[in-house]
C-alpha positions as CSV (number, residue, x, y, z in Angstrom):
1,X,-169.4,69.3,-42.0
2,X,-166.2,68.9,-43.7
3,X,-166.1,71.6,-46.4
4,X,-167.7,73.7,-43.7
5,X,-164.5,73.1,-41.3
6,X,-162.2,74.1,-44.4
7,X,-163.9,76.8,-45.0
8,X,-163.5,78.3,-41.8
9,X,-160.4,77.2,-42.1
10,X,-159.5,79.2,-44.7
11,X,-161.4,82.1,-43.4
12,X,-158.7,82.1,-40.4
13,X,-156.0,83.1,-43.0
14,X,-157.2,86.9,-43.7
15,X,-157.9,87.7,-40.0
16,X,-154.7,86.2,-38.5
17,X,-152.5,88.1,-41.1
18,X,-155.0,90.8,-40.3
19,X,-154.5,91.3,-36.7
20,X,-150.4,90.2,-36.5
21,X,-150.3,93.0,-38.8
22,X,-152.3,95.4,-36.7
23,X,-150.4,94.3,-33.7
24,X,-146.9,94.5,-35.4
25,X,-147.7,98.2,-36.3
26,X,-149.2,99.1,-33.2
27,X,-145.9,97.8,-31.3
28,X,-143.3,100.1,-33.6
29,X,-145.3,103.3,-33.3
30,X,-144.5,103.0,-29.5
31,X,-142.4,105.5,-27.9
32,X,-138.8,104.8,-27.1
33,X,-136.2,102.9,-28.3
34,X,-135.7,99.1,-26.8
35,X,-132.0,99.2,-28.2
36,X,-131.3,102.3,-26.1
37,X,-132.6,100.9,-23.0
38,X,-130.3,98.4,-23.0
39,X,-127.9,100.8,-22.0
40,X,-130.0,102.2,-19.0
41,X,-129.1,105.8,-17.8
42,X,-125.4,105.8,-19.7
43,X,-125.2,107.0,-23.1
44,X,-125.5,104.3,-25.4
45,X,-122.5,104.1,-28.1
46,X,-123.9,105.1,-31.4
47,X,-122.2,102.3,-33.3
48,X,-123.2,99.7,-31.1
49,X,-126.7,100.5,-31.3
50,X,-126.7,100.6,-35.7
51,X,-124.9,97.2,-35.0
52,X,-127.9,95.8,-32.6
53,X,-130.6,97.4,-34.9
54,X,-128.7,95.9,-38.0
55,X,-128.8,92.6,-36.2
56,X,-132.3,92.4,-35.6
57,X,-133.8,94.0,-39.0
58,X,-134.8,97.1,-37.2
59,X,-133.4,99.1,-39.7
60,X,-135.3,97.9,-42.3
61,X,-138.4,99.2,-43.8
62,X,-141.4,98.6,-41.5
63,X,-143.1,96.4,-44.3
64,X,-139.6,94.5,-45.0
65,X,-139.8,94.2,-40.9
66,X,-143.2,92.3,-41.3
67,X,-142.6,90.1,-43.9
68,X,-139.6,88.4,-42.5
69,X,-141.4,88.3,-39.2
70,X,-144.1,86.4,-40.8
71,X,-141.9,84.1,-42.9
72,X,-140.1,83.6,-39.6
73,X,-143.1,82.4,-38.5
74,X,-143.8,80.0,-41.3
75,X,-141.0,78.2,-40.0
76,X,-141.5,78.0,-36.4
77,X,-139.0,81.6,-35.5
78,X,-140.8,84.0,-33.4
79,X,-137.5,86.3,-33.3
80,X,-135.5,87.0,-30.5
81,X,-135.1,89.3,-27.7
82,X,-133.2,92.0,-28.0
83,X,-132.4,92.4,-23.8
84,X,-130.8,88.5,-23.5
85,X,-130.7,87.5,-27.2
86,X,-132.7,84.6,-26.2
87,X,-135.6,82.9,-28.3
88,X,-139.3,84.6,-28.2
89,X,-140.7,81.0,-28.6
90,X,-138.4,79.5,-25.8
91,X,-139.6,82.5,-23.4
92,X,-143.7,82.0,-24.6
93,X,-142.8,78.0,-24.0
94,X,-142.1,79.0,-20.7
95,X,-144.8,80.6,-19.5
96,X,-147.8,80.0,-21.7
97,X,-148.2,75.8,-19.6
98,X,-148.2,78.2,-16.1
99,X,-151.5,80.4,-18.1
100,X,-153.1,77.5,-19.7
101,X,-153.2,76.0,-16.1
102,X,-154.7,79.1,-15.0
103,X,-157.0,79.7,-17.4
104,X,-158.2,76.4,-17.6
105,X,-159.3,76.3,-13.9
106,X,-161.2,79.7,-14.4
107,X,-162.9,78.6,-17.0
108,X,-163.4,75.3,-15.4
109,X,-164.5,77.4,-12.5
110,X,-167.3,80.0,-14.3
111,X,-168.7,76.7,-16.3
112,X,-169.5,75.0,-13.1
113,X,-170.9,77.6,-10.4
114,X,-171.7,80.1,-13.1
115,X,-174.6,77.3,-15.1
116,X,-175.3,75.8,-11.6
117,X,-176.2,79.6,-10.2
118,X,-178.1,80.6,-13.7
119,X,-179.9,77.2,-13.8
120,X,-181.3,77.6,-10.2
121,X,-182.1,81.3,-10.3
122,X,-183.9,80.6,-13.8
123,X,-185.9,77.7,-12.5
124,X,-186.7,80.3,-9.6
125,X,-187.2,83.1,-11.4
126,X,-188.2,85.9,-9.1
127,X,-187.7,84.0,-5.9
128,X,-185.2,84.9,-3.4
129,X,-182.6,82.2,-4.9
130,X,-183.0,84.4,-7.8
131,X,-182.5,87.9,-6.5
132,X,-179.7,86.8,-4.3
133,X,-177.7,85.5,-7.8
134,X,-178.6,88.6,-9.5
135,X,-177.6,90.8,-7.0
136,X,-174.4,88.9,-6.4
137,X,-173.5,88.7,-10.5
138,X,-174.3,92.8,-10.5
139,X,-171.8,93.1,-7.4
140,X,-168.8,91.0,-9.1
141,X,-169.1,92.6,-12.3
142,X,-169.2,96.5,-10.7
143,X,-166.4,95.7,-8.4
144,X,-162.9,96.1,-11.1
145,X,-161.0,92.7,-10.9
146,X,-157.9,93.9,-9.0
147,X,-159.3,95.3,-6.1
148,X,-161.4,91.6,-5.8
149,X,-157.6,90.3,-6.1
150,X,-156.1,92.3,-3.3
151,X,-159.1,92.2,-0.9
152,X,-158.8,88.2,-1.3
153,X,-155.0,88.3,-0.9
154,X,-155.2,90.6,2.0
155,X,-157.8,88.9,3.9
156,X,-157.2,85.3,3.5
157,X,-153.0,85.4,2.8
158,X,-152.0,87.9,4.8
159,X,-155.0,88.5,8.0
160,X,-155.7,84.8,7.9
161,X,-152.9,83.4,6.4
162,X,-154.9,80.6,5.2
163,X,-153.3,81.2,1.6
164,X,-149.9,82.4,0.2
165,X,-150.2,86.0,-0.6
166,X,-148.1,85.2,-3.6
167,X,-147.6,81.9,-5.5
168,X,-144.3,80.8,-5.0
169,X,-144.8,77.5,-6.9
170,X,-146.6,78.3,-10.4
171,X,-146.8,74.4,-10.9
172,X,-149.0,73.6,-7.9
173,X,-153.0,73.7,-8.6
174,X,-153.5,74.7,-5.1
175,X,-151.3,77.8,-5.5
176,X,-153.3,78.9,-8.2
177,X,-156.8,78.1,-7.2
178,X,-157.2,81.6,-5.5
179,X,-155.9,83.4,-8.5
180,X,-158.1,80.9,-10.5
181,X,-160.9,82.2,-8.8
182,X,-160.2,86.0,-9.1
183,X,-159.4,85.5,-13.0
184,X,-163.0,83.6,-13.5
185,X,-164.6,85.5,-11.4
186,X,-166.5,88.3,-13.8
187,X,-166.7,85.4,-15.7
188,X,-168.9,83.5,-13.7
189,X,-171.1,86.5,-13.3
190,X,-171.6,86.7,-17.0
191,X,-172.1,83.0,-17.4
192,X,-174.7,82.6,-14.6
193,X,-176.5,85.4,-15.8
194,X,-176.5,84.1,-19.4
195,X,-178.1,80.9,-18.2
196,X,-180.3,82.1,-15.8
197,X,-182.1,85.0,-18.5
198,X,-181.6,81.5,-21.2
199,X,-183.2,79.4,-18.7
200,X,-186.3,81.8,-17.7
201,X,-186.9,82.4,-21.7
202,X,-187.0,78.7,-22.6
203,X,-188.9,77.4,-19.4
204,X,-192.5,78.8,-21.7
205,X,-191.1,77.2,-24.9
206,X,-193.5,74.9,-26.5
207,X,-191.8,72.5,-26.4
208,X,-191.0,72.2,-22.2
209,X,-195.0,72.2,-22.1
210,X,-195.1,69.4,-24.5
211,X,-192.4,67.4,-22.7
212,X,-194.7,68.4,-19.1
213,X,-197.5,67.1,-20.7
214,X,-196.0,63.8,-21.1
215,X,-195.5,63.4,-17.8
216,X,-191.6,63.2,-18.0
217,X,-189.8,64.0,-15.0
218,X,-188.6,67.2,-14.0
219,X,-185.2,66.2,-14.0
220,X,-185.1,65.3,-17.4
221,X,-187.2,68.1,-18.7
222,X,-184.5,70.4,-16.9
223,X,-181.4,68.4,-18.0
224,X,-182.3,67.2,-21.3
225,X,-184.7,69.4,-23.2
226,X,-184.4,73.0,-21.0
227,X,-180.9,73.2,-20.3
228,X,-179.5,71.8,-23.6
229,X,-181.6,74.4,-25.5
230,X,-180.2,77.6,-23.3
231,X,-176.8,76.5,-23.3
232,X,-176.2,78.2,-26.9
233,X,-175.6,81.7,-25.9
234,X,-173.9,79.8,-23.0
235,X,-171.4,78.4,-24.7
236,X,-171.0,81.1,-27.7
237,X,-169.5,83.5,-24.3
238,X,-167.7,80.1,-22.7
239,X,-165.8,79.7,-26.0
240,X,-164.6,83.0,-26.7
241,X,-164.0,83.4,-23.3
242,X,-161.0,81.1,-23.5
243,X,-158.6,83.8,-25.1
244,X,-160.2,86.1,-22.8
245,X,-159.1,84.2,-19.5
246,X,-155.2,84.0,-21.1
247,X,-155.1,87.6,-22.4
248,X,-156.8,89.1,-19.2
249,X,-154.6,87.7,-16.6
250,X,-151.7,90.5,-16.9
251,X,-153.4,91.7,-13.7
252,X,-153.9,88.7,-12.0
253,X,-150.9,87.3,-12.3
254,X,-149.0,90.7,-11.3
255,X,-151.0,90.6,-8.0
256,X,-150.3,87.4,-7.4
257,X,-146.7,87.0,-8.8
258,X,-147.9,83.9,-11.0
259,X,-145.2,83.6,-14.1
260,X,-147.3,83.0,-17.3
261,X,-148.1,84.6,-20.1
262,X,-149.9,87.8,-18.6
263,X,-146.6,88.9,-16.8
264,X,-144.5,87.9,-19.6
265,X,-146.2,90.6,-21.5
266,X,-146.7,93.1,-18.9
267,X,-142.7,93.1,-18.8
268,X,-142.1,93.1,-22.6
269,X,-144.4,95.9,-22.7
270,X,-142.3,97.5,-19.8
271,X,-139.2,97.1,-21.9
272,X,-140.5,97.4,-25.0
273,X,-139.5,94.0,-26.2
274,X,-141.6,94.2,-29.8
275,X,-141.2,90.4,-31.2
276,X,-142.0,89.2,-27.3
277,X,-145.5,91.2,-27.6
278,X,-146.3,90.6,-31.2
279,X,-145.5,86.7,-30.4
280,X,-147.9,86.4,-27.6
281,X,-150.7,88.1,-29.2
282,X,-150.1,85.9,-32.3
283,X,-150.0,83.1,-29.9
284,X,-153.6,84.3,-28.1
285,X,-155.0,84.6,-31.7
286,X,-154.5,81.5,-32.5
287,X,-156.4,80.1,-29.4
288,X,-159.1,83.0,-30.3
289,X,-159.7,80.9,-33.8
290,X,-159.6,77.8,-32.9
291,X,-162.2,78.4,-30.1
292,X,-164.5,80.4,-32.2
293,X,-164.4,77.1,-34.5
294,X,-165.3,74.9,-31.8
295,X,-167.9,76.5,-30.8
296,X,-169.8,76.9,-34.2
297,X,-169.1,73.1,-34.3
298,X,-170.5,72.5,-30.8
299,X,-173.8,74.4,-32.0
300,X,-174.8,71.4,-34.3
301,X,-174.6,68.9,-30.9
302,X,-176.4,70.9,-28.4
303,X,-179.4,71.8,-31.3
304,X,-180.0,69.2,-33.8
305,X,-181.8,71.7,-36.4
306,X,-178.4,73.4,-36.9
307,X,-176.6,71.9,-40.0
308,X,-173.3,73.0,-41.8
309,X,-173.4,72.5,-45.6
């Protein structure tokens, strides 16, 4: 298990200097110039601007540009802003705790109801339990997130009022749990669906018959042997889905004003603040990794036959 963990390990290095690289070339082949903008509708002065760009390395080849950004990073410097002059990893400190919040009740969220649904329709496959999930999972995924956002923020914030149409508090768990909901709630669909088709496979397995046979109760049959053996493809879309949840709440948070990570990069993009946007997604990388790990490593405890040499 160990050599397997520093192998993947090492196996990290190529893809994350992989896709910083793709990402820092992606963000300078936008249009516009973010030293410009600083000057708004006015004409900018010409030697200010070579001064700025000097500054910040921007006149440097683009390969020159990468390398220091990735030394930079060696050392914990994710650059600076070029609006404000402020630190990159000061503005991502600030709002990646208000995502991880977010995302973590999502995801919290689609574990929960989203096994809990798939395991009962599964158990009831083709009863009306089961086409009302199905129907219901095929209805959240058709309908585009936003317009589940709004139609919850309309009815129940601003008809009802039995919400804040906008979270004015990005610390408090009961602000967020309606924006929670919105951001886990294709999610959910997936995951229930996942366990339910998992669930209806397994439930002629061998093994469940065996385990019948013996007369054990249906409870552990369901919870022990049944369940543990569908939650693989489970928990293969639960781990990746981590990243997912942080990197997919630009709209979410927008609708709902919630300051994290998604509107942080929704307004670097807006002003075309490169280090800002190349930080995050290095940041969202990371977590992309480190989940993908864990899951290969949570493989080996829900079946026993898997082994890492």
């Amino acid at each position: 298990m160990g050599r397997y963990v520093a192998r993947r390990l090492l196996q990290m290095i190529p893809v994350f200097i992989g896709t910083t690289l793709l990402i820092f070339l992606m963000v300078n082949v936008l249009p516009g110039d973010p030293v410009r903008a600083l000057w708004g509708d006015k004409p900018p002065d010409p030697t200010q601007v070579a001064q700025i760009r000097h500054d910040r390395g921007l006149d440097l080849p683009l390969w020159q540009q990468y390398l220091h950004y990735m030394w930079g990073l060696l050392q914990g410097d994710f650059g600076k802003t070029i609006a404000g002059n402020r630190p990159v990893l000061d503005e991502i400190t600030r709002a990646f705790p208000v995502s991880v919040r977010l995302a973590a009740m999502a995801w919290t969220f689609e574990l929960v109801v989203g096994i809990t649904l798939g395991v009962i329709a599964g158990i009831r496959r083709g009863k009306v339990i089961d086409t009302a999930v199905t129907l219901f999972t095929l209805v959240v995924i058709s309908v585009p997130i936003f317009v589940i956002g709004l139609t919850l923020q309309l009815y129940f914030g601003n008809n009802l009022g039995w919400i804040t149409p906008t979270v004015q508090d990005s610390t408090n768990f009961g602000q967020l749990m309606v924006p929670a909901l919105v951001l886990g709630m294709v999610g959910l669909a997936y995951v229930a669906r996942l366990t339910r088709t998992s669930i209806a496979e397994n439930r002629s397995a061998d093994y469940i018959r065996t385990a019948t046979a013996k007369g054990l109760p249906r409870k552990r049959i369901i919870t022990v042997h049944l369940l543990r053996n569908s939650l693989i493809p489970v928990v293969t879309y639960l781990g990746t889905d981590i990243g997912s949840l942080m990197a997919g709440a630009v709209i979410t948070e927008g609708i709902f004003n919630v300051t994290g990570v998604g509107n942080l990069l929704f307004d670097a993009l807006a002003r075309r603040e490169g280090a800002v946007i190349v930080g995050i997604v290095t940041v969202l990388v990371l977590v992309y990794l480190l989940a993908s790990l864990l899951v290969d490593l949570l493989y080996a405890v829900l079946d026993p036959r898997i082994r890492y040499a």
